[in-house]
PALO-623661 format. One record per residue: x, y, z of N, C-alpha, C, O, CB in turn. Coordinates in steps of 0.2 Angstrom, whole numbers, padded with zeros to 4 digits, always signed. Glycine has a CB too. Example, Ala and Ser with C-alpha at 12.3 -4.5 7.8 and 13.67 -1.06 7.14 Angstrom:
2
+0066-0028+0039+0062-0022+0039+0066-0016+0039+0071-0017+0042+0057-0022+0045/+0064-0011+0035+0068-0005+0036+0064+0000+0039+0067+0006+0040+0070-0003+0029/
This chain:
148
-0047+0149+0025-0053+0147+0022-0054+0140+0025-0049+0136+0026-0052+0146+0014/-0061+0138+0027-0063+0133+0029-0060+0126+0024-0058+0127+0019-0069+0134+0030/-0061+0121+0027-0060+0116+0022-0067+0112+0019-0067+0109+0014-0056+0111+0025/-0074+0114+0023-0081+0114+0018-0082+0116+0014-0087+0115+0010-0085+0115+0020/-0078+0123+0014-0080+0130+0009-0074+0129+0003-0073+0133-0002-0080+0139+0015/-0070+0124+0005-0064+0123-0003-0066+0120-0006-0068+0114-0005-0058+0120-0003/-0066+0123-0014-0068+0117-0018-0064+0116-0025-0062+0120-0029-0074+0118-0020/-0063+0112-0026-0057+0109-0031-0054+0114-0037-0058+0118-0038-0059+0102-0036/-0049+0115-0040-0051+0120-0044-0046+0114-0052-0042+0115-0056-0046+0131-0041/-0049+0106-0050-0044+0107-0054-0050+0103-0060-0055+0100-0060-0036+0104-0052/-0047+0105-0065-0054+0103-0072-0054+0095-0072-0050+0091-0069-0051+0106-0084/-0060+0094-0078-0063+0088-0080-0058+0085-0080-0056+0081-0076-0068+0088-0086/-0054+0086-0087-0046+0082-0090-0043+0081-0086-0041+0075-0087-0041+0085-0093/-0041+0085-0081-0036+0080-0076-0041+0076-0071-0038+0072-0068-0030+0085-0070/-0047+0077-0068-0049+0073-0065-0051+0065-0069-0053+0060-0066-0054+0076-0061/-0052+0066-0074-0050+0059-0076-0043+0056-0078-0042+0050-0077-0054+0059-0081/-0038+0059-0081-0033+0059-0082-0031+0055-0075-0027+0050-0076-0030+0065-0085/-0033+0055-0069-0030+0057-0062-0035+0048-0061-0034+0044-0057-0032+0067-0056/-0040+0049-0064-0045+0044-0065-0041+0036-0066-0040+0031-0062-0049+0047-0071/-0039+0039-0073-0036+0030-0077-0030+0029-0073-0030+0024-0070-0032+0030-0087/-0026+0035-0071-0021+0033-0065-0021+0028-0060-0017+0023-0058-0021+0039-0060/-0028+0032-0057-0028+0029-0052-0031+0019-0052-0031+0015-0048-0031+0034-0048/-0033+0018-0058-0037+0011-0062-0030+0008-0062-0029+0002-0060-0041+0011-0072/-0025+0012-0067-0019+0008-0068-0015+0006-0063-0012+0000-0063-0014+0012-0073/-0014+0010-0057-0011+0008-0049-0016+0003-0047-0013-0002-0047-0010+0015-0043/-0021+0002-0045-0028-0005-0044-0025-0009-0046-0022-0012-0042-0036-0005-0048/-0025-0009-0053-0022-0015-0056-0016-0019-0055-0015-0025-0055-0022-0014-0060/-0010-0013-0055-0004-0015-0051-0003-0018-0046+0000-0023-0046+0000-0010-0050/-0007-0016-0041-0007-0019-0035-0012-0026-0033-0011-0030-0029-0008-0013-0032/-0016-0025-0039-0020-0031-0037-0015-0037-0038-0015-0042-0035-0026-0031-0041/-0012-0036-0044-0007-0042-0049-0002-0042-0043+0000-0048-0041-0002-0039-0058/+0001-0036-0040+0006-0039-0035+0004-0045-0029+0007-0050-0026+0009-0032-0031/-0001-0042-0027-0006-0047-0021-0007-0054-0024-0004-0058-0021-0014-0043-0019/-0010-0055-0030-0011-0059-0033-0002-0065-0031+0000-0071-0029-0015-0056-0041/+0002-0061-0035+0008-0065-0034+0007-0068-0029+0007-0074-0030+0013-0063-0034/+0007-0066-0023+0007-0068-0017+0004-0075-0015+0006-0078-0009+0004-0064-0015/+0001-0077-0018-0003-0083-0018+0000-0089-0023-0002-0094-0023-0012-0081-0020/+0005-0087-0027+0007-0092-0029+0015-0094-0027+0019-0099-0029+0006-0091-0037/+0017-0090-0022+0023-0091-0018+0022-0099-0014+0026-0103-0015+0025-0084-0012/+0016-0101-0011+0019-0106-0008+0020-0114-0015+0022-0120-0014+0014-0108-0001/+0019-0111-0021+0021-0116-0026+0028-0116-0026+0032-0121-0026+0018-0115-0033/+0030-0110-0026+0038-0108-0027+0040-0111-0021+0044-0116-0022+0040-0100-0029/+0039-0109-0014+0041-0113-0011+0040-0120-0010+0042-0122-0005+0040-0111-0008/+0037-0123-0014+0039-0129-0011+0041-0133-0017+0041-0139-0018+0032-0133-0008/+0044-0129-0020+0050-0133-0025+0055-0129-0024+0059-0130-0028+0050-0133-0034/+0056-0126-0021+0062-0123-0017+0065-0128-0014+0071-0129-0014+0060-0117-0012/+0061-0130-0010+0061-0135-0003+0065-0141-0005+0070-0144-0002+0052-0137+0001/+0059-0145-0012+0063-0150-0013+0069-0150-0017+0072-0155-0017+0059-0153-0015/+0071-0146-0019+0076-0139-0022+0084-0143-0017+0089-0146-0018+0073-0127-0019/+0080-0140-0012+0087-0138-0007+0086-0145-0002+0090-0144+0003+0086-0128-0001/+0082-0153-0002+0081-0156+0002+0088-0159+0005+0087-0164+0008+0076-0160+0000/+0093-0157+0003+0099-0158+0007+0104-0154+0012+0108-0155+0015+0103-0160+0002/+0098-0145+0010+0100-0143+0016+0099-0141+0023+0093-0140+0025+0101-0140+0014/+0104-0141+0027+0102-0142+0035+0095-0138+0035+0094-0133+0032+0108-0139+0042/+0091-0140+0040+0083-0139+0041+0085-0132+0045+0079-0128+0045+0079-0145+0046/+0089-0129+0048+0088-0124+0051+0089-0119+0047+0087-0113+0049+0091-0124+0055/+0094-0119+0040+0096-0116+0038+0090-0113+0033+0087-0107+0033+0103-0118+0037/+0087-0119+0029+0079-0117+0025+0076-0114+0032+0075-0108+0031+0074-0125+0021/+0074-0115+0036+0069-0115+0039+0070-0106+0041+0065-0102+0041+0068-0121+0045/+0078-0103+0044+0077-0098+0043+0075-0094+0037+0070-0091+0036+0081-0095+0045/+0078-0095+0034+0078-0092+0028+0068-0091+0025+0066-0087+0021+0084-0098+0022/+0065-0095+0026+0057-0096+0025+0055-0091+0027+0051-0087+0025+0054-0101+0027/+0056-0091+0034+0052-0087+0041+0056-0080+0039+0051-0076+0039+0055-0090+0051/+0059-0078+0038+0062-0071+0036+0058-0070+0027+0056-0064+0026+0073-0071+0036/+0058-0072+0025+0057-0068+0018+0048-0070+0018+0045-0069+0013+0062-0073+0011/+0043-0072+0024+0037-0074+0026+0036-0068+0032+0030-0067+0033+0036-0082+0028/+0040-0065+0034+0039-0058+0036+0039-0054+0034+0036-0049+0035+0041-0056+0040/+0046-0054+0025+0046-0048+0022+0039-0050+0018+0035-0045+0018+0054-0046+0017/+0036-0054+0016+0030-0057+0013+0025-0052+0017+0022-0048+0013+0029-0065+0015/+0024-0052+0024+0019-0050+0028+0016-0043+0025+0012-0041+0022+0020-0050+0035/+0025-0040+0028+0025-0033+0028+0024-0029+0022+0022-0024+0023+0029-0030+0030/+0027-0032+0013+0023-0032+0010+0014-0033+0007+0011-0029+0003+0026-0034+0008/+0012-0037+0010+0005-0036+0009+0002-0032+0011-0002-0029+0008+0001-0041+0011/+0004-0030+0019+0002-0025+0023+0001-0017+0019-0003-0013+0017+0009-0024+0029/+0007-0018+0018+0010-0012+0013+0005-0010+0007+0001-0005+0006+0018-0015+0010/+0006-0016+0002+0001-0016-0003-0008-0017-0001-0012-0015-0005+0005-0022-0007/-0009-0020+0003-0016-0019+0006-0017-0012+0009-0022-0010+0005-0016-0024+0012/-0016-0009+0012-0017-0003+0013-0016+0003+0007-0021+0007+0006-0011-0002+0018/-0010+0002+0002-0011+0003-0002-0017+0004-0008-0018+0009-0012-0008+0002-0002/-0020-0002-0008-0026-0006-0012-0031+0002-0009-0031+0007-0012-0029-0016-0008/-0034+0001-0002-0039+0003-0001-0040+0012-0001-0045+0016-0001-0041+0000+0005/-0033+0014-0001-0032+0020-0004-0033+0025-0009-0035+0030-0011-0027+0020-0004/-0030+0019-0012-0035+0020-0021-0042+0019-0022-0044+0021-0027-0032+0015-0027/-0046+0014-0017-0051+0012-0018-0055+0020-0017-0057+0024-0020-0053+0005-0014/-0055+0020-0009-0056+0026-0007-0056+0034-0011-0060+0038-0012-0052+0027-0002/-0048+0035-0015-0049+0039-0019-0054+0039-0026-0056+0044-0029-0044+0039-0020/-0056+0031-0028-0060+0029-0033-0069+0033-0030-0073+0038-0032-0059+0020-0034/-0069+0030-0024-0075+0033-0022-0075+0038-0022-0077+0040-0027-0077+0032-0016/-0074+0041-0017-0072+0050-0017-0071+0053-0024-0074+0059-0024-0064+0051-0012/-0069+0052-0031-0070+0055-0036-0076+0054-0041-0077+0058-0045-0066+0053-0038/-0081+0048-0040-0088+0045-0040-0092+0049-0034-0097+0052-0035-0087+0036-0039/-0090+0049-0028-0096+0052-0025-0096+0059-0025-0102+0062-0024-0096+0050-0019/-0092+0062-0025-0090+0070-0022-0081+0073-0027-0076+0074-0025-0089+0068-0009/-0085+0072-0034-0077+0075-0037-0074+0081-0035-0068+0083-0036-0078+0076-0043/-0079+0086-0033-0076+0091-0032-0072+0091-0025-0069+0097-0024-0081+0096-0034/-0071+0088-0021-0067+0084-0016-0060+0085-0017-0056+0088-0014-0068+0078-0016/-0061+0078-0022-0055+0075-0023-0049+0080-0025-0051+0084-0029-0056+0069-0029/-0044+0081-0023-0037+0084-0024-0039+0089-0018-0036+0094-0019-0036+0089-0034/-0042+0088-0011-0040+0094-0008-0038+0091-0002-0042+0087+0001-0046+0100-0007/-0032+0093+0001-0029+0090+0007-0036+0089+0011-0041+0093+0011-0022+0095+0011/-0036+0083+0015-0040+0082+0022-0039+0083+0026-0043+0080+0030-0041+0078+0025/-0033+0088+0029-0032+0092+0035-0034+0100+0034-0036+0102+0039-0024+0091+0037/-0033+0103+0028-0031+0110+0028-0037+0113+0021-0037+0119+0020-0021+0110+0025/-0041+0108+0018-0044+0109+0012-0040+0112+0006-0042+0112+0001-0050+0114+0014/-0033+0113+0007-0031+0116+0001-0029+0112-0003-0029+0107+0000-0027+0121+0001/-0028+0113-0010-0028+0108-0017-0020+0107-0016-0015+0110-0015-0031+0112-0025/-0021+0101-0019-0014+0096-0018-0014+0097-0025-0018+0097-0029-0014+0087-0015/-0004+0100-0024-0003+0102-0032-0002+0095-0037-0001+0089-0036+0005+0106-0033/-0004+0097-0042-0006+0092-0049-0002+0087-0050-0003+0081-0050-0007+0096-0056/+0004+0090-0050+0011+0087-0050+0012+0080-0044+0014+0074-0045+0015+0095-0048/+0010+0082-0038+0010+0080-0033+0005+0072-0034+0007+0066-0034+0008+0085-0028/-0001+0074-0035-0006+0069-0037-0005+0064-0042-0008+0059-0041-0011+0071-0037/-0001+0065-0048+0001+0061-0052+0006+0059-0050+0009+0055-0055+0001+0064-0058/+0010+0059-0045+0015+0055-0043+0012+0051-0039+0015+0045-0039+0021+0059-0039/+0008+0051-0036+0001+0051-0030-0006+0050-0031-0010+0051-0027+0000+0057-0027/-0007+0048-0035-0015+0048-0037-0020+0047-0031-0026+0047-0033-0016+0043-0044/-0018+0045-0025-0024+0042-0020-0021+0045-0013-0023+0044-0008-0024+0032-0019/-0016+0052-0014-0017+0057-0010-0022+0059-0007-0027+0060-0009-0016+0061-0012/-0020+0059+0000-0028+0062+0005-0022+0070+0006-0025+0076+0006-0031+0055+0016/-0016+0070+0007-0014+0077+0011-0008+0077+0006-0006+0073+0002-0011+0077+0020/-0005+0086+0009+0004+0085+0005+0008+0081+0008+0012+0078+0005+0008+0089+0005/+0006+0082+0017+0013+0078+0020+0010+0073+0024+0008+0075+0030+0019+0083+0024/+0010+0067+0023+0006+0060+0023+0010+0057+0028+0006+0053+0031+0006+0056+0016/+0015+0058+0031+0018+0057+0037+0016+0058+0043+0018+0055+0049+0022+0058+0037/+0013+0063+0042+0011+0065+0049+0008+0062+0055+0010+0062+0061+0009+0068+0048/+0003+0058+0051-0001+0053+0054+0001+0045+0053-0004+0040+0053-0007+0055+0051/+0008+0044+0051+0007+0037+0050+0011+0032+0056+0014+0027+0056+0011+0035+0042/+0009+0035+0063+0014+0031+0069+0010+0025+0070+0013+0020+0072+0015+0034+0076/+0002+0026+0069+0001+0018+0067+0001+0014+0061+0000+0007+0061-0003+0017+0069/+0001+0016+0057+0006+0012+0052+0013+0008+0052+0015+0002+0049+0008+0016+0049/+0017+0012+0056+0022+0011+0058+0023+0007+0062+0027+0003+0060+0024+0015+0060/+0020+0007+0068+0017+0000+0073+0015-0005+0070+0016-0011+0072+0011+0002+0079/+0011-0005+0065+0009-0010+0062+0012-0012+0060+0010-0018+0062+0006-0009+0059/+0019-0013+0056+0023-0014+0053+0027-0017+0059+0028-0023+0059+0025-0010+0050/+0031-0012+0064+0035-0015+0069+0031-0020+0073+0035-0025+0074+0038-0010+0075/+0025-0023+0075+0023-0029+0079+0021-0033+0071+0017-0037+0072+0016-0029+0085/+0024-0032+0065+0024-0040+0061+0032-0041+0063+0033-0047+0062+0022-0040+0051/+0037-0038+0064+0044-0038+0061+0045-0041+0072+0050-0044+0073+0048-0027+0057/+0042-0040+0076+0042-0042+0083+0039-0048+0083+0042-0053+0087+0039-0038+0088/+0033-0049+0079+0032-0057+0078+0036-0062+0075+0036-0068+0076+0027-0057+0075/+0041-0058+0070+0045-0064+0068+0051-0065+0073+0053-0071+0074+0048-0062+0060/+0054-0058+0075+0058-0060+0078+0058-0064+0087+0063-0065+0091+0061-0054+0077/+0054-0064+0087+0050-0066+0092+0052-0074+0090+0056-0078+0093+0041-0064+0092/+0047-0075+0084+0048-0083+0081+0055-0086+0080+0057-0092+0081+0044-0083+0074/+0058-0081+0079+0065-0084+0076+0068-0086+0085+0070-0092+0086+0071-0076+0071/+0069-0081+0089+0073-0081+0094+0071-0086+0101+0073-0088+0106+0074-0072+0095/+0067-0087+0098+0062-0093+0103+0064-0099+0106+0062-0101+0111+0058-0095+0100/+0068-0100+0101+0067-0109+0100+0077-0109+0099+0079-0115+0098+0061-0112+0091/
């Protein structure tokens, strides 16, 4: 069966149910990002925290947990627009939503409530740039670190 000619088989109830889901993960993730922006307060009473210890030792320690920082936003950004997209896609074209993007067939229910901003079953397939993305933030740090 084509994947233009598939169409959702799954009801009203769970496409909202799959709905508030997906509002309540938005929100999660928005609050996580948000944290994000009050870390350099934390850091800089950290700093004056530790102002007796050797500068190299803070200074790695910054630069490593401001890469795990990166790759978290990365992570959680990407995530963000996943769900935004799923939000669209259920607003524009509901009967869509729940059918893999490679294969048209319906992503079991089960699956999507673990998942609520599923595009496929097996979402790996396509993630080597993802992946890259992640390895040149983790090359820039170590780059940074090994430098100097």
């Amino acid at each position: 069966m084509s994947s233009s000619s598939t169409v959702s088989v799954m009801t009203e109830e769970q496409r909202d149910h799959l709905r508030r889901r997906l509002e309540q993960e938005r929100e999660r993730v928005v609050d996580r990002l948000a944290r994000f922006g009050e870390r350099p307060v934390e850091a800089e009473r950290r700093a004056d925290e530790q102002s007796d210890a050797p500068f190299h030792a803070t200074h790695e320690r910054d630069s490593y947990n401001q890469a795990l920082d990166a790759l978290e936003i990365s992570r959680l950004s990407r995530a963000l627009a996943d769900i935004q997209d799923a939000l669209k896609l259920l607003d524009e074209t509901p009967d869509r939503y729940g059918l893999d993007e490679r294969t048209g067939e319906p992503i079991p229910f089960d699956h999507l409530e673990r998942v609520p901003w599923a595009r496929t079953v097996e979402p790996h397939k396509d993630a080597t740039d993802l992946l890259a993305a992640d390895a040149d933030v983790l090359s820039a740090y170590r780059n940074e670190r090994y430098s100097g």
